[in-house]
C-alpha positions as CSV (number, residue, x, y, z in Angstrom):
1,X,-48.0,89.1,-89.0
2,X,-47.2,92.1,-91.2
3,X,-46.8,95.8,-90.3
4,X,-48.1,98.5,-91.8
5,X,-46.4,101.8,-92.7
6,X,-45.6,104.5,-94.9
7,X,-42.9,106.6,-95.8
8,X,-41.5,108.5,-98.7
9,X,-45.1,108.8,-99.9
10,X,-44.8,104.5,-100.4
11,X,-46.5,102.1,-98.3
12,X,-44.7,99.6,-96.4
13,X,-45.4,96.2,-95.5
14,X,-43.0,94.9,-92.7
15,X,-42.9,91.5,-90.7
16,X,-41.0,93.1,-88.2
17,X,-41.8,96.4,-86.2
18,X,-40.4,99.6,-87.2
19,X,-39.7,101.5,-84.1
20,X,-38.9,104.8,-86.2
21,X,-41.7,104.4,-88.1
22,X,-45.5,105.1,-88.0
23,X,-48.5,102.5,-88.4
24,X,-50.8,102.8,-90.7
25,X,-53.9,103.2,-89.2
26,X,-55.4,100.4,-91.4
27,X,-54.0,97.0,-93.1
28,X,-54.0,97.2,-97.1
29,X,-54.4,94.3,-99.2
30,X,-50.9,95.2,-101.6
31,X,-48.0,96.6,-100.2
32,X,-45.7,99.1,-102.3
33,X,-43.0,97.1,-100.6
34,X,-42.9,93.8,-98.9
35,X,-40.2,94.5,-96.1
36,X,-38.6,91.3,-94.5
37,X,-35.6,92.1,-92.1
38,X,-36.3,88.6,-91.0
39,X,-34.6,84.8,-91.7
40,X,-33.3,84.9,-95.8
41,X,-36.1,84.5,-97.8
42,X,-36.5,82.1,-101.0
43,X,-36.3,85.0,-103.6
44,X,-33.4,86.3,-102.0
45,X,-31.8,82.5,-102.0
46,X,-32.7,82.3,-105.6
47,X,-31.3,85.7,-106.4
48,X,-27.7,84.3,-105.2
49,X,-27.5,81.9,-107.5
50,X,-27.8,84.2,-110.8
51,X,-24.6,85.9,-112.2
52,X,-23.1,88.9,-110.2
53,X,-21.8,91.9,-111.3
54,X,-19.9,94.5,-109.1
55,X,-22.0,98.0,-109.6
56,X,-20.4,100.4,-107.0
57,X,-17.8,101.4,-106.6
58,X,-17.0,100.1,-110.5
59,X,-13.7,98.1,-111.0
60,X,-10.6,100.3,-111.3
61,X,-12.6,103.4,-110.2
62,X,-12.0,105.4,-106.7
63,X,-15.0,104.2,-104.6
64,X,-16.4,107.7,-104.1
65,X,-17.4,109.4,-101.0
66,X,-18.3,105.8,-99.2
67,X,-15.7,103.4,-99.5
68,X,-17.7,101.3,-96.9
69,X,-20.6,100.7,-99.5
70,X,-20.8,97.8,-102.3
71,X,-23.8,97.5,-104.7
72,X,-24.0,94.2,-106.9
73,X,-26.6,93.2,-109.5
74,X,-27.9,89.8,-110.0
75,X,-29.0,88.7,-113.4
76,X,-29.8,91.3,-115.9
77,X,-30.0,93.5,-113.0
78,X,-33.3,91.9,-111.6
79,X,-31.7,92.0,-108.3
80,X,-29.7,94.0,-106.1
81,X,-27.4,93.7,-103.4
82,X,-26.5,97.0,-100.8
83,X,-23.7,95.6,-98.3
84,X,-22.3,98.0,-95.9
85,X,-18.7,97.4,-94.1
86,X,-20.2,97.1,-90.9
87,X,-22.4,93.8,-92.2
88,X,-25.5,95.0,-93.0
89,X,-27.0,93.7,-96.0
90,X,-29.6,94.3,-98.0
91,X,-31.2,92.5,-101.4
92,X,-34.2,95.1,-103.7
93,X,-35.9,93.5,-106.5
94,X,-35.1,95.6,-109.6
95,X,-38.6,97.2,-109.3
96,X,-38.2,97.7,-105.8
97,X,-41.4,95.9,-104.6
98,X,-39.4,93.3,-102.7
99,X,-36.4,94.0,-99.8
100,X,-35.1,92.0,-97.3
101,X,-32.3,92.9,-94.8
102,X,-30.3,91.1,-92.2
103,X,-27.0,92.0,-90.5
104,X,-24.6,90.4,-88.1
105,X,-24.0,90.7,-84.2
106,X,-23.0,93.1,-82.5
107,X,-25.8,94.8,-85.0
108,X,-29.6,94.6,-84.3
109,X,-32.8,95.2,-86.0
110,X,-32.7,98.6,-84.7
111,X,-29.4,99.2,-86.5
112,X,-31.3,97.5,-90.3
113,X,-34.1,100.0,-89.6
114,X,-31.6,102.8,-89.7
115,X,-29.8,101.9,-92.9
116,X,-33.6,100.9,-94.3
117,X,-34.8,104.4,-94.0
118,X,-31.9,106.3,-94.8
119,X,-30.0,105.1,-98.2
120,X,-31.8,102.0,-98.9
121,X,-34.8,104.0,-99.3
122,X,-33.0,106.4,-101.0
123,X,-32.0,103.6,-103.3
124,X,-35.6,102.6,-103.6
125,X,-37.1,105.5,-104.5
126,X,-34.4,105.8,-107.2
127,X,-34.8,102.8,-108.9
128,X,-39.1,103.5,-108.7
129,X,-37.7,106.9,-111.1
130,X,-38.6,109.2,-108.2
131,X,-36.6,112.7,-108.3
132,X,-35.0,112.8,-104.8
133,X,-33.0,115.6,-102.9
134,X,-30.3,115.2,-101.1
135,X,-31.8,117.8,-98.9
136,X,-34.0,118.0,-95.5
137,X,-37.6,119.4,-96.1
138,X,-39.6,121.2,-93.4
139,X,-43.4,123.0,-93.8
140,X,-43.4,126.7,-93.7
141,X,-46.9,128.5,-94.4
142,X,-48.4,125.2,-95.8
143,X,-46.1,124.8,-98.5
144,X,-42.9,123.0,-98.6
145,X,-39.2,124.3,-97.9
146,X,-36.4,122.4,-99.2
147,X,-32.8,122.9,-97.7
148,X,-30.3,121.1,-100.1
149,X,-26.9,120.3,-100.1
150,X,-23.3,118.7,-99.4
151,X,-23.4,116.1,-96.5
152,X,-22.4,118.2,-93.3
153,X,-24.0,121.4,-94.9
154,X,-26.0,121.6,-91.6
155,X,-29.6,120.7,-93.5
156,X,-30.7,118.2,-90.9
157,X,-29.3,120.5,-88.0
158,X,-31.3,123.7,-89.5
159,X,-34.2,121.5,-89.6
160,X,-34.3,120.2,-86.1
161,X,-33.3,124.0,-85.1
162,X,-36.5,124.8,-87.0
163,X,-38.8,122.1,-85.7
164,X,-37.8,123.3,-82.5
165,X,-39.1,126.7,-83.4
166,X,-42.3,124.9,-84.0
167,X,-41.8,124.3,-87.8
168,X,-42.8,120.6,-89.1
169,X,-40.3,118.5,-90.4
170,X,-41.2,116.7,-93.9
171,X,-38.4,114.8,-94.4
172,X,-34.7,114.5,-93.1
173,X,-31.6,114.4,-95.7
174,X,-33.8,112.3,-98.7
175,X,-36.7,114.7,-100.0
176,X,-38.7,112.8,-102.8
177,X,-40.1,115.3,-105.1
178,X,-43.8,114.0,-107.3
179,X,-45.0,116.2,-109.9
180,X,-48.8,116.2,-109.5
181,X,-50.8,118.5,-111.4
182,X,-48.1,120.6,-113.0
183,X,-46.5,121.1,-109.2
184,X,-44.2,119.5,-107.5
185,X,-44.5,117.9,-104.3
186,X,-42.5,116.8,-101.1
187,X,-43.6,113.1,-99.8
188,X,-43.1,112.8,-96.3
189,X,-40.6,110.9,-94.8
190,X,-40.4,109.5,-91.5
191,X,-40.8,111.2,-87.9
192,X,-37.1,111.7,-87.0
193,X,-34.0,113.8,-87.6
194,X,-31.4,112.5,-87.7
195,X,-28.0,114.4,-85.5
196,X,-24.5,114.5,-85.2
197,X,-23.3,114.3,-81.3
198,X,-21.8,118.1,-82.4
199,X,-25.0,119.2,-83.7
200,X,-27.0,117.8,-80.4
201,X,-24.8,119.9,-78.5
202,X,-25.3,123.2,-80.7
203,X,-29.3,122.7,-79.8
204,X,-29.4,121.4,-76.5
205,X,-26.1,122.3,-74.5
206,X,-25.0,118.8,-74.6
207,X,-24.1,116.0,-76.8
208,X,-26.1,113.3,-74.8
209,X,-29.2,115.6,-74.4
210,X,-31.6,112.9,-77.5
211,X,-31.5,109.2,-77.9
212,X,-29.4,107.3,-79.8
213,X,-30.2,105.6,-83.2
214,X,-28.7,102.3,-81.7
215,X,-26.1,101.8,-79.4
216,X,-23.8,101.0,-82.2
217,X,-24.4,104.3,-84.3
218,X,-22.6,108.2,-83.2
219,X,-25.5,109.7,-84.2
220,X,-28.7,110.5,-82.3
221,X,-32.2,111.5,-83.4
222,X,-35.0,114.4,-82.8
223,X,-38.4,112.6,-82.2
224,X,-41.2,114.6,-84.2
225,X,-43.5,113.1,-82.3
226,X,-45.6,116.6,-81.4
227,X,-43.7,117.1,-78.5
228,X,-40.7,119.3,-79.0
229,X,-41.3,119.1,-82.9
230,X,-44.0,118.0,-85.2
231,X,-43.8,115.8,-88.2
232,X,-45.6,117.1,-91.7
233,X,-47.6,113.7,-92.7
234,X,-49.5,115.3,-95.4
235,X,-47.7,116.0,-98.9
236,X,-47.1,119.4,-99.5
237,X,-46.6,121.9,-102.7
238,X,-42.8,123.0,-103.2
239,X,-42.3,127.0,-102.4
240,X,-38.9,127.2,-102.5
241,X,-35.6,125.7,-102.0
242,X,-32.5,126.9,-100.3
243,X,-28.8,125.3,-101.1
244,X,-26.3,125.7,-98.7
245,X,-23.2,126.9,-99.2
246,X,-19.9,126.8,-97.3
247,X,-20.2,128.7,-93.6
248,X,-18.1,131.6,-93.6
249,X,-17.2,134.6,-91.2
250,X,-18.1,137.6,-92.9
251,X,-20.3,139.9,-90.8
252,X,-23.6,139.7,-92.8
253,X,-23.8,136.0,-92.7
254,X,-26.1,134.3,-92.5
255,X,-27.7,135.8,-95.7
256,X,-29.3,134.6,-98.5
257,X,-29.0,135.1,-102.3
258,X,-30.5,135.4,-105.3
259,X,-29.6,132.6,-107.9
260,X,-29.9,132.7,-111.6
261,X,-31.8,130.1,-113.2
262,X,-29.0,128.4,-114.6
263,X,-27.0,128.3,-111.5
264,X,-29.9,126.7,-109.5
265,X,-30.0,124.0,-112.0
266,X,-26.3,123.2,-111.7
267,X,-26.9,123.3,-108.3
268,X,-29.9,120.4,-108.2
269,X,-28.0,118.2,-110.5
270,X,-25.3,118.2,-108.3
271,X,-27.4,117.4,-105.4
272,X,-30.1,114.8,-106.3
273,X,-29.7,111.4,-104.3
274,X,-27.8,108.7,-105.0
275,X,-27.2,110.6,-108.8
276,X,-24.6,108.3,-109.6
277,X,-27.1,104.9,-109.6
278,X,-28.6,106.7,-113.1
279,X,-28.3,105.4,-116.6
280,X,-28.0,108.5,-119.6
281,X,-31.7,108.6,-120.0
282,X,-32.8,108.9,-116.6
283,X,-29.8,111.8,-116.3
284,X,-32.0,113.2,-119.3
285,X,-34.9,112.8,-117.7
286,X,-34.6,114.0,-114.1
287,X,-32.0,117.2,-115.7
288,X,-35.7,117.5,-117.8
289,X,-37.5,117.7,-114.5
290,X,-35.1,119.8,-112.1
291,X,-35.7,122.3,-115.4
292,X,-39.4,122.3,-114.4
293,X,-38.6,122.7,-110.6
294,X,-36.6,125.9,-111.1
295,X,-39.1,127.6,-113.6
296,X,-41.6,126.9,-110.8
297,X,-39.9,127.8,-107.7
298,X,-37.4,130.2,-106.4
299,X,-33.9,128.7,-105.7
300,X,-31.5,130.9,-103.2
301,X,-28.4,130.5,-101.5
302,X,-28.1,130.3,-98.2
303,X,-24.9,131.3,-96.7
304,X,-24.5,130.3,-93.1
305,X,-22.0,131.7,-90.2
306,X,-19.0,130.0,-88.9
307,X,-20.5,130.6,-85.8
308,X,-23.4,127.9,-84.0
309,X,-24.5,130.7,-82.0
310,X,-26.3,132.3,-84.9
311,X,-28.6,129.3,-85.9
312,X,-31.3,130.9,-85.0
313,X,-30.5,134.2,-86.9
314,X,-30.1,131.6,-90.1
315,X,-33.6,130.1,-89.0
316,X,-35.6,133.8,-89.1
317,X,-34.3,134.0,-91.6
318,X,-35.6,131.2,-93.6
319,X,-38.6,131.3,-92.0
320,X,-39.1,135.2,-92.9
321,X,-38.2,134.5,-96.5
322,X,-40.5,131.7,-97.3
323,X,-43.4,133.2,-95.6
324,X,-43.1,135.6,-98.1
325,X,-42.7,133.0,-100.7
326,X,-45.8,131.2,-99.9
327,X,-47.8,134.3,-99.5
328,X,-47.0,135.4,-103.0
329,X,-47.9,131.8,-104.0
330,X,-51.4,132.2,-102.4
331,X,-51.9,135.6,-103.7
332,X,-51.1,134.5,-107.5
333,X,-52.9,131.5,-107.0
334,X,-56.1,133.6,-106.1
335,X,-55.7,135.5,-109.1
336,X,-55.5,132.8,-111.7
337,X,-58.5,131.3,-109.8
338,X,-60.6,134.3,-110.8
């Protein structure tokens, strides 16, 4: 039996349930993806036997900012392997039409799901030449609102904090961005946001206070599941995008600023997913595109307080600033249609 879903603006087909994950209302004939997280399939047995090279972390280089992560090429790269220190495995085709995934005991299913929409997917869409964020992405006047950044910037807490202000969530820590029509456009992710115990507790008063991603993981999750918060499952227009910068303590925090073009670029370079899986001419490519994006659409800095207390200051203020955003979008929009 196979599952259907979508996510990241691709459609899924899994022969195993995705709790996390929506069904499509109808079956498809093609799949973007064929998703096994079953018994090791014969392409992935075949892949095995074809020369191996050791992609990440590269020989004789530091390993980066996740020592606990390998990635391996079969072949002439046809294949790909993503192993994870805890023993979860995972095998893409080089067009990223095929995965599989496994993992050992104590690990479940529930635990593959996890790592299969967070960075495998972020691996996915990369290796399908889709521009991706590292940045949550939430729906603010009918446009989309990308917050961007380092890992602990608070992106996913903002966003939970603003879904629970009754703002839909698009996507949580990958943001694909598709330029339609001259425009770029968020895909949206899955239902979910994913939390730190820490964060939990700066929302609800207590770190236990939402479900765990499996008993095996720290983190918990936010179910946009129109209770609490709402998930976005349309694809929406890009109005602006925030970058975080470091909290501080100064008294006019949280603030935002203004950001030159060239700055914003820097900025988006340094924060596209997974950057370092690119070859020189994608580099070109997407530095080409993230040009495109900043013409487009204004980039600020938002500077956060030291203090938790004052998330929902940071969230007015967001909200208050793209509103305005998207209403100049609509106004300039009705001109040109004239």
């Amino acid at each position: 039996m196979t599952y259907p879903y979508r996510a990241y603006g691709l459609t899924l087909g899994c022969d195993t349930p995705v709790s996390a994950l929506r069904p499509e209302p109808t079956d498809l004939e093609r799949y973007d993806i064929e998703v096994s997280l079953g018994p090791e399939t014969d392409w992935v047995r075949e892949a095995r036997h074809l020369p191996s090279r050791l992609e990440h972390p590269r020989p004789g280089e530091a390993e980066g900012d996740n020592p606990a992560f390998t990635l391996t090429s079969f072949g002439s790269r046809e294949f790909f392997e993503l192993a994870y220190g805890d023993e979860a495995l995972f095998f893409v085709d080089a067009v990223a039409e095929r995965l599989w995934g496994t993992c050992l005991p104590p690990l479940t299913n529930e635990d593959v799901a996890t790592y299969l929409l967070g960075p495998v997917m972020g691996f996915v869409l990369r290796r399908r030449s889709v521009l991706a964020l590292h940045a949550s992405a939430v729906c603010i006047g009918g446009q989309a609102v990308a917050l961007c950044g380092e890992s602990q910037a608070g992106k996913s807490t903002t966003a939970a904090a603003l879904a629970l202000r009754g703002i839909p969530v698009l996507c949580e820590d990958i943001t694909p961005l598709i330029e339609k029509d001259g425009r770029f456009q968020v895909e949206p992710g899955y239902p979910r946001v994913c939390l730190w115990p820490d964060a939990v507790e700066k929302l609800f008063g207590a770190r236990d206070a939402l479900p765990r991603l499996t008993p095996s993981w720290e983190k918990f999750f936010l179910p946009l599941d129109g209770g609490n918060a709402k998930f976005e499952e349309q694809r929406r227009v890009v109005s602006a995008v925030y970058h975080f910068a470091p909290r501080v303590a100064e008294a006019d925090a949280p603030r935002i600023e203004t950001m030159s073009a060239s700055e914003a670029l820097l900025n988006l370079v340094q924060n596209t997913y997974m950057n370092w899986l690119l070859d020189r001419s994608q580099r070109a490519s997407e530095f080409d595109a993230l040009g495109r994006l900043v013409t487009q659409v204004p980039v600020r800095r938002i500077v956060p307080h030291l203090d938790p207390g004052r998330i929902g200051a940071l969230c007015e203020l967001i909200v208050a600033d793209a509103e305005r955003v998207s209403a100049a979008n609509d106004s300039a929009a009705g001109i040109s249609a004239r």
